[in-house]
VOPA-634376 format. One record per residue: residue number from 1; residue in three letters; x, y, z of N, C-alpha, C in turn. Coordinates in steps of 0.2 Angstrom, whole numbers. Last residue first. Layout:
BEGIN
k; r; npx; npy; npz; capx; capy; capz; cpx; cpy; cpz
NUM; ALA; X; Y; Z; X; Y; Z; X; Y; Z
...
//
This chain:
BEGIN
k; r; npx; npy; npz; capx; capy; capz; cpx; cpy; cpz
213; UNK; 687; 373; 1622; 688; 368; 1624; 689; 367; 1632
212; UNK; 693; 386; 1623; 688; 385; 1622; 684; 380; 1624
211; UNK; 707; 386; 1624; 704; 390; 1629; 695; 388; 1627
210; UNK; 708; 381; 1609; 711; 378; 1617; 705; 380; 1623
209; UNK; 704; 392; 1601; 702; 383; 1601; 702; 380; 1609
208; UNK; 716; 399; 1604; 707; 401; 1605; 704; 396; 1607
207; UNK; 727; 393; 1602; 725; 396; 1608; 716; 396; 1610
206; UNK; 725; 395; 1587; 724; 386; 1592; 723; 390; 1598
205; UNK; 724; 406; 1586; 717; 403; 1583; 717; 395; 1588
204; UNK; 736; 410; 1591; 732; 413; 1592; 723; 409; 1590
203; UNK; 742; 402; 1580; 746; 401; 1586; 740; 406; 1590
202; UNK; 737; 408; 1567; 739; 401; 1568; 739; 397; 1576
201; UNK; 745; 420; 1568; 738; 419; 1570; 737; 413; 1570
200; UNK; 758; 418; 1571; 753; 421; 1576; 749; 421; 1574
199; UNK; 761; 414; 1557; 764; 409; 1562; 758; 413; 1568
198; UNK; 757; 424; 1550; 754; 418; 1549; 755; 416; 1555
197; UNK; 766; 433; 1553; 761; 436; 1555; 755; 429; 1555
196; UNK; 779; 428; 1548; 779; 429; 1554; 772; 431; 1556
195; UNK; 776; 428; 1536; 775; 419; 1538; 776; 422; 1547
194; UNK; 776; 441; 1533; 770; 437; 1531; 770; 433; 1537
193; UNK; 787; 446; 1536; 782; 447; 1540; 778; 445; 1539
192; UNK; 795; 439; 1527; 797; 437; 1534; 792; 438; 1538
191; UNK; 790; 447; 1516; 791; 439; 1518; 791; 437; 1524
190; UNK; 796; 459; 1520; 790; 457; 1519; 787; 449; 1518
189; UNK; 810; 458; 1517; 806; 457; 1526; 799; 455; 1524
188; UNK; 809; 453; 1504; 814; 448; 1508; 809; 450; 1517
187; UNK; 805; 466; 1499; 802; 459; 1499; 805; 451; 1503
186; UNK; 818; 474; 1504; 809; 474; 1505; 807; 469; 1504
185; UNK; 827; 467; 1497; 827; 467; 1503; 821; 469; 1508
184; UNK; 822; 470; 1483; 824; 461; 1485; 825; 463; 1494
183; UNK; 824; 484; 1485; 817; 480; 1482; 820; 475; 1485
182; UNK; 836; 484; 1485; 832; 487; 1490; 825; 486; 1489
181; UNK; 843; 479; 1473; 846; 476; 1481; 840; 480; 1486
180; UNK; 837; 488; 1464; 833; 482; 1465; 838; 478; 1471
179; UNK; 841; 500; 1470; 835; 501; 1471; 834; 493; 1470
178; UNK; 856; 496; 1463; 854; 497; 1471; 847; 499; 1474
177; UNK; 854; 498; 1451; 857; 491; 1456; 855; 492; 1463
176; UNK; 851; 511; 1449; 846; 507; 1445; 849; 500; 1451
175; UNK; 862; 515; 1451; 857; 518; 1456; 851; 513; 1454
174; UNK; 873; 511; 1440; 871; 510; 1448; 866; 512; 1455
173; UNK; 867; 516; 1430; 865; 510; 1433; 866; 507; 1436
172; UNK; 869; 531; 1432; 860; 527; 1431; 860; 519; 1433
171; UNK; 880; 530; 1431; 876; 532; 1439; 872; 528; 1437
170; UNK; 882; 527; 1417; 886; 523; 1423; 882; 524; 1431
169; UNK; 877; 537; 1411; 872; 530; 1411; 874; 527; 1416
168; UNK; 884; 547; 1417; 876; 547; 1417; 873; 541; 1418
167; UNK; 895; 543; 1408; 896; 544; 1418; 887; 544; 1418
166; UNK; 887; 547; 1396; 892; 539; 1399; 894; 540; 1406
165; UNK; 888; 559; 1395; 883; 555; 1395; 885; 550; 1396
164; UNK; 902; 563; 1395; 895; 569; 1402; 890; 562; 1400
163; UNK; 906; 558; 1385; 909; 558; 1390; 904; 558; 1396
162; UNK; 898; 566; 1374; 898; 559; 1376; 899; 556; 1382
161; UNK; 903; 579; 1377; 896; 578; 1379; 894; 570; 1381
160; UNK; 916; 577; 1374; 914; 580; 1379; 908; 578; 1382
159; UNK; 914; 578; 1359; 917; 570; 1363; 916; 571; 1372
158; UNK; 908; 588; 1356; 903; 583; 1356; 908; 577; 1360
157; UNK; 919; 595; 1358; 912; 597; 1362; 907; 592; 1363
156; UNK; 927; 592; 1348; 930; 591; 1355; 924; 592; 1360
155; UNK; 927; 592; 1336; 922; 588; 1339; 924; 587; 1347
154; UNK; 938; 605; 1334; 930; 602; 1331; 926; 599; 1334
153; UNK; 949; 602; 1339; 945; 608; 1340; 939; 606; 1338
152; UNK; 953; 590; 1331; 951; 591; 1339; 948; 596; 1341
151; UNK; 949; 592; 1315; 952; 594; 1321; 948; 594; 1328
150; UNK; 942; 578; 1309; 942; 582; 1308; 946; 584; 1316
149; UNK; 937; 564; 1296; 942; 566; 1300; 940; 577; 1301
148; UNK; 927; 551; 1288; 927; 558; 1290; 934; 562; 1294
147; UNK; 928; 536; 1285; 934; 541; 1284; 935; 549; 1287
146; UNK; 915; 533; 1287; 921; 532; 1291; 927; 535; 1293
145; UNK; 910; 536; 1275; 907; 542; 1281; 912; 538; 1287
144; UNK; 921; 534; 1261; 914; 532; 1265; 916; 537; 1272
143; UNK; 933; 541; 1258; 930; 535; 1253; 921; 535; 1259
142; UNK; 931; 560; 1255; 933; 554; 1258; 931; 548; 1256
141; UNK; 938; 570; 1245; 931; 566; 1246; 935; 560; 1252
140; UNK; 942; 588; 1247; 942; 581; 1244; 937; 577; 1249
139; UNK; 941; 600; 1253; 944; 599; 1247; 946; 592; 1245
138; UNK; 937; 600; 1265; 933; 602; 1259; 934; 600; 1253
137; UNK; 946; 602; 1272; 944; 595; 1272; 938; 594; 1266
136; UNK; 952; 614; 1274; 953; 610; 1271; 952; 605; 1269
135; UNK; 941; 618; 1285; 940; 621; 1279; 944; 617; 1275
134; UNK; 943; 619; 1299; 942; 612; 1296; 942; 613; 1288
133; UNK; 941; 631; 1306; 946; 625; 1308; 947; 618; 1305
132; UNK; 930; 635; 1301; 937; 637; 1298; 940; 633; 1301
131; UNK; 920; 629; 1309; 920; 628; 1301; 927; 629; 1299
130; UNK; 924; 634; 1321; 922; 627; 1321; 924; 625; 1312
129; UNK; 921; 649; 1318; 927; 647; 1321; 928; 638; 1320
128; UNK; 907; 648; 1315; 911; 651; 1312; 918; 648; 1313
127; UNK; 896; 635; 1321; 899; 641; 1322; 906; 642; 1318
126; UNK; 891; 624; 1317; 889; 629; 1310; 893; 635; 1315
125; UNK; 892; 617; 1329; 895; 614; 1320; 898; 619; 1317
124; UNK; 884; 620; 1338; 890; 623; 1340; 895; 620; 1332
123; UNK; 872; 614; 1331; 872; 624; 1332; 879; 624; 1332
122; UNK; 869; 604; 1335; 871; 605; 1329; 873; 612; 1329
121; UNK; 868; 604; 1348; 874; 601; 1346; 876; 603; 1336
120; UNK; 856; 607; 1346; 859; 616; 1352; 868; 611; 1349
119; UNK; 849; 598; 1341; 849; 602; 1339; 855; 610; 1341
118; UNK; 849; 587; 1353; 853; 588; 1345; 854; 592; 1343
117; UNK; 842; 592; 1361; 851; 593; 1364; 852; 593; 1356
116; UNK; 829; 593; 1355; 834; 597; 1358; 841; 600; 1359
115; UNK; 829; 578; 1352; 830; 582; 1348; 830; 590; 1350
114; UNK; 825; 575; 1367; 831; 575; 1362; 832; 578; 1356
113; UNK; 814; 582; 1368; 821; 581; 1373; 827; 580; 1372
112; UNK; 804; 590; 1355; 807; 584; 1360; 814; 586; 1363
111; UNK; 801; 607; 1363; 800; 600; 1357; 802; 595; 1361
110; UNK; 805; 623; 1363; 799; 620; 1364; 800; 613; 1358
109; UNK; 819; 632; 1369; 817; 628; 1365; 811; 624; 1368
108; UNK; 827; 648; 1373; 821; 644; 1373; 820; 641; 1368
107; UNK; 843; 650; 1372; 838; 648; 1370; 833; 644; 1372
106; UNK; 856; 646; 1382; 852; 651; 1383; 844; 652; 1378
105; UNK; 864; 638; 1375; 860; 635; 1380; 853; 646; 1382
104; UNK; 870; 649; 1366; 867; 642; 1363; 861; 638; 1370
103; UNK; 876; 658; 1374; 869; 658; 1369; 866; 654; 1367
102; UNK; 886; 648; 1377; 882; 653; 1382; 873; 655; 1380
101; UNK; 895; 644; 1365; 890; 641; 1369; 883; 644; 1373
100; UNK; 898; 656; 1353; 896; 656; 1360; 891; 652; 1363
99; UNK; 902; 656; 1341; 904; 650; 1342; 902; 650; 1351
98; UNK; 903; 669; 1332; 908; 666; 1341; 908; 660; 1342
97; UNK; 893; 668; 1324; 902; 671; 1323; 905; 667; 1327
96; UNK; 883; 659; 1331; 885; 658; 1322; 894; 662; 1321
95; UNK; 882; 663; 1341; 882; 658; 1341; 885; 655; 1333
94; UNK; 880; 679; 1342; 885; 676; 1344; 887; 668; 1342
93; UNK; 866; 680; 1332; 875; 682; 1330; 881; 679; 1333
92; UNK; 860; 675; 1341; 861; 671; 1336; 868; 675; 1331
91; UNK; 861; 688; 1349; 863; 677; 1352; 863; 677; 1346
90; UNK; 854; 696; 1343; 863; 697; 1348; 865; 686; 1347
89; UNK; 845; 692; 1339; 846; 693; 1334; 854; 692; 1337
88; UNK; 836; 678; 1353; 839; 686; 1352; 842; 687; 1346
87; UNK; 824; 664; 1354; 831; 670; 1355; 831; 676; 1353
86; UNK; 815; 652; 1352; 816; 658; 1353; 821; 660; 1356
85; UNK; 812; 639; 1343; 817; 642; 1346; 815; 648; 1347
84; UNK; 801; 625; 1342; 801; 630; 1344; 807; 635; 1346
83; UNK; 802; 609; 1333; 805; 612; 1339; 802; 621; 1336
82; UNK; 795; 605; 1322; 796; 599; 1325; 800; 604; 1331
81; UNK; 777; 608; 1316; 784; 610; 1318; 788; 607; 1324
80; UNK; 772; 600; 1304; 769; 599; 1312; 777; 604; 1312
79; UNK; 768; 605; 1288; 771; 600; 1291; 772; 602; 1299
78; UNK; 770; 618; 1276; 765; 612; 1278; 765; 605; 1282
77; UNK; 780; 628; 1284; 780; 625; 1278; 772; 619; 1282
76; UNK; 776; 647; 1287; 777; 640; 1290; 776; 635; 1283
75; UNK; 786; 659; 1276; 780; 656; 1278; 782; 648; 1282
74; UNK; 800; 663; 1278; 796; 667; 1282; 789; 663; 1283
73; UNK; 813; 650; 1276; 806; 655; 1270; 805; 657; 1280
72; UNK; 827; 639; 1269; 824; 646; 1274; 817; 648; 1273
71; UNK; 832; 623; 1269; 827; 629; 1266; 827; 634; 1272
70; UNK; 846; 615; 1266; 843; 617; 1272; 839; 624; 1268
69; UNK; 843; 603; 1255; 846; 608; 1259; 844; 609; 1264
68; UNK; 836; 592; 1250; 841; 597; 1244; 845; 603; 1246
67; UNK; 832; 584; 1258; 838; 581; 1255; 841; 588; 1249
66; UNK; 830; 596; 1272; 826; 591; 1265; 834; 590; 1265
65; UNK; 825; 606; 1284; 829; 601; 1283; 825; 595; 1278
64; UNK; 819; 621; 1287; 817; 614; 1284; 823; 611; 1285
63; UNK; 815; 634; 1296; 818; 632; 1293; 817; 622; 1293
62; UNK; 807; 650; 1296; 807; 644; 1299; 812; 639; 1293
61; UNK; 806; 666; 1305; 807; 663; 1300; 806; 655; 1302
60; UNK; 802; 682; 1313; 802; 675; 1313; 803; 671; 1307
59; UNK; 806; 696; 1323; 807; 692; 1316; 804; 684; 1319
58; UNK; 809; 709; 1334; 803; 704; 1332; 806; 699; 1325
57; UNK; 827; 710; 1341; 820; 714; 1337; 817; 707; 1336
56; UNK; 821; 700; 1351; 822; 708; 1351; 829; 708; 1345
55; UNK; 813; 689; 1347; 808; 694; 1352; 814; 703; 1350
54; UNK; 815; 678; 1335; 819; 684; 1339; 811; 687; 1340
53; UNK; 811; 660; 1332; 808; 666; 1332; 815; 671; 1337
52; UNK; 814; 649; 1321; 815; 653; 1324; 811; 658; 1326
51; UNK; 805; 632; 1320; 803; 641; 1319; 808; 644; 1323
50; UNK; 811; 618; 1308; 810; 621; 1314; 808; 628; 1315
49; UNK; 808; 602; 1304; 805; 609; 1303; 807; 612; 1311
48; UNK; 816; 587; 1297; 813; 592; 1304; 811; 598; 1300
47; UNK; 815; 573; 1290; 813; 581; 1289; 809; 587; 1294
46; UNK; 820; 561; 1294; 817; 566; 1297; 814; 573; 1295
45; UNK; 834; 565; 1287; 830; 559; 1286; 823; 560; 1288
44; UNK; 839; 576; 1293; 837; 576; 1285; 831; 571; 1284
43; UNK; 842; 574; 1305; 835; 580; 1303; 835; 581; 1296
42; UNK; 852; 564; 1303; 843; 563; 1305; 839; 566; 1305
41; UNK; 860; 573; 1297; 858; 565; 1293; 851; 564; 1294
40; UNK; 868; 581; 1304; 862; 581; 1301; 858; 578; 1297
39; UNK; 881; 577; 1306; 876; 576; 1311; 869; 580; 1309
38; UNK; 885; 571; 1292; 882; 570; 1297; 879; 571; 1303
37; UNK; 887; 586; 1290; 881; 583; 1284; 880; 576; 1288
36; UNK; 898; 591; 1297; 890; 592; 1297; 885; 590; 1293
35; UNK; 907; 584; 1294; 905; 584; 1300; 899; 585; 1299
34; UNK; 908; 586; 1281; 907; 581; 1280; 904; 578; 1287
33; UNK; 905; 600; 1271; 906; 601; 1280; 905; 591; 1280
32; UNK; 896; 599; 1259; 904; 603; 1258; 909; 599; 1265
31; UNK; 884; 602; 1262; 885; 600; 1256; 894; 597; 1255
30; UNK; 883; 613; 1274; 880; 606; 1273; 883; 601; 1267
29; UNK; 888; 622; 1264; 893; 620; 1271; 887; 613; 1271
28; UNK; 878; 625; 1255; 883; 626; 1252; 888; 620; 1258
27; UNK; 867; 629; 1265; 866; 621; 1259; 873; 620; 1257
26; UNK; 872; 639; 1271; 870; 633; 1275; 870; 626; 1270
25; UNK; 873; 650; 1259; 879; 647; 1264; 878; 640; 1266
24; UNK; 859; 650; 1256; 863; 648; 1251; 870; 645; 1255
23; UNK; 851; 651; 1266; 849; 646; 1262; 853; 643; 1259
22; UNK; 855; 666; 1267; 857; 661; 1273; 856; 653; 1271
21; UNK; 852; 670; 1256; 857; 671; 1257; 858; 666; 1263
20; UNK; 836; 670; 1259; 839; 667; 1252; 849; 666; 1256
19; UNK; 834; 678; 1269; 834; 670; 1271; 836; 666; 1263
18; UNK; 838; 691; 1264; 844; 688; 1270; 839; 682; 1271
17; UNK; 828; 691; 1255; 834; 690; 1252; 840; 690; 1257
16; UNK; 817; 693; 1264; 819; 688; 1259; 824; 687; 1257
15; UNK; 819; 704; 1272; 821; 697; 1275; 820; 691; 1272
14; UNK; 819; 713; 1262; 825; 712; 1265; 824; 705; 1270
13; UNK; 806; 712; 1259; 811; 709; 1255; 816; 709; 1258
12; UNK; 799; 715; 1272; 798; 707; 1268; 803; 708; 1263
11; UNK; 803; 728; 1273; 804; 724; 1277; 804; 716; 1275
10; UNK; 797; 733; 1260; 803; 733; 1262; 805; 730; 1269
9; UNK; 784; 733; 1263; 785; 727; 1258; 795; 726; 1260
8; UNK; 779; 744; 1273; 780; 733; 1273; 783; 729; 1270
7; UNK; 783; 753; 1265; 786; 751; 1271; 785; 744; 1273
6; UNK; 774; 753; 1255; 782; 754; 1254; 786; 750; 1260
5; UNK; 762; 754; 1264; 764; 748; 1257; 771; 748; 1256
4; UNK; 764; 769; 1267; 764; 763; 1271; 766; 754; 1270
3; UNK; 765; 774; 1256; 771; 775; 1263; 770; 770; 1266
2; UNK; 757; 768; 1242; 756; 771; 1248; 763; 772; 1252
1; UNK; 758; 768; 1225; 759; 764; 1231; 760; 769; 1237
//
């Protein structure tokens, strides 16, 4: 085998056996995390496909959501990719140890709009600090996905976000009320200027009549 052959190959195994290993965590806390195995329900259901890609350094890999886990592999799987990630190896360290929002919004993401924010919401789950603040909860079952319970520290981003998105709807539909009091009021003049424009002609045509006669 060649220096060169040596050299490729060895890159592909090492980022085999660090997507085996990240396969095994992720499925393990999915599995385990009662928070996260909710809010992954839909990208189970769904079978999202996603591509990371890092620019610096170069890597790419892509990730599945099945019912048997979260899959890793370097080959794209047979199936439309449902979001495009690109980031930094830096950011995704930060984002997984630290729990650094910053990074998290700081990705380039190509897909739907919502499944987007899903996704950058699933991110802030799987940060290290977030899990450990919960790690007991592991240790038993709860009766139904009702019972879930976890520390304020945990969902306090997502209670946050909802928050941000409820004053949204509330604007949305005040602003939505007052475009149709502004519509009813346009057509309220534009009525007026109808019957007011009828009325002169009417009154312009007998004139004519008149003066003709």
């Amino acid at each position: 085998m060649s220096e060169s052959q040596q050299s490729q190959k060895q890159p592909n195994l090492l980022l085999t056996m660090t997507l085996i290993v990240l396969e095994t965590v992720f499925t393990f806390i999915l599995k385990h995390d009662r928070v996260v195995a909710l809010q992954a329900k839909k990208f189970i259901d769904e079978n999202i496909a996603i591509k990371i890609n890092s620019y610096i350094p170069y890597f790419d890999f892509y990730v599945s959501f099945t019912e048997k886990g979260i899959l890793f592999d370097y080959m794209a799987p047979n199936k439309i990719i449902d979001l495009d990630v690109r980031t930094t190896l830096t950011d995704l360290i930060k984002i997984f140890v630290l729990g650094n929002r910053r990074s998290i919004k700081a990705m380039r993401i190509d897909g739907n709009q919502v499944l987007k924010d899903e996704f950058r919401d699933f991110l802030t789950l799987f940060a290290l600090p977030k899990l450990l603040s919960d790690w007991k909860q592991w240790l038993y079952e709860p009766v139904d996905e009702q019972e879930v319970v976890a520390s304020r520290n945990r969902i306090a981003p997502l209670l946050d976000k909802i928050d941000q998105q409820r004053s949204q709807i509330n604007s949305l539909k005040v602003e939505v009320k007052q475009y149709k009091n502004r519509i009813r009021r346009l057509q309220r003049r534009q009525k007026n200027i109808n019957i007011a424009f009828s009325l002169i002609s009417i009154l312009l045509v007998v004139l004519l009549v008149y003066n003709l006669i």
